[in-house]
Every structure is written in structure tokens, then in C-alpha cells.
N, C-alpha and C positions, 0 to 999 in steps of 0.2 A: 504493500500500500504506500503511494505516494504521501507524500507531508501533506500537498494541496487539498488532495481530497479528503486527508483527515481530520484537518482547518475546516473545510467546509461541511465536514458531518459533524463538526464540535460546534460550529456558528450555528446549524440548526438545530441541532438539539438543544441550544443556548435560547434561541429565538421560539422556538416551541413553547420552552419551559415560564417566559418571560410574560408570551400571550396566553399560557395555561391559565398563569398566575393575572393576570390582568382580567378573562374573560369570568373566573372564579368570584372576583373580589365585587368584579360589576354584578354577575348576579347575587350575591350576599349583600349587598348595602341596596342592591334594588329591593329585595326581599323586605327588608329593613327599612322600606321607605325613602332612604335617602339617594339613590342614584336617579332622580325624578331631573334630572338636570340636562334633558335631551327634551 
């Protein structure tokens, strides 16, 4: 396995984990009432 390609399956599974964490949190504080800000 080249370096590149292993940079670039570390960048997504970084970016994965980031909009895991982000699509999670929208729906927990929507739940919660406060993601009303759309």
C-alpha cells in the first residue's frame, strides 16, 4: 500500500467520523428542542 492512498483512507475515515459526530449532535439538541435554528 502506497503512503497516498493511506492518507487518503485516514482523511476519510477522519471526515466520516467528524460528520458522524456532527449529524449525531444535530439530531440530539433537535430532539431537545434547540436545533430549531434552520
Amino acid at each position: 500500500m502506497s503512503s497516498s492512498s493511506l492518507f487518503t483512507a485516514l482523511f476519510l475515515l477522519l471526515f466520516s467520523s467528524i460528520f458522524g459526530l456532527l449529524v449525531t449532535s444535530e439530531k440530539y439538541y433537535g430532539m431537545r428542542g434547540v436545533g430549531k435554528r434552520y
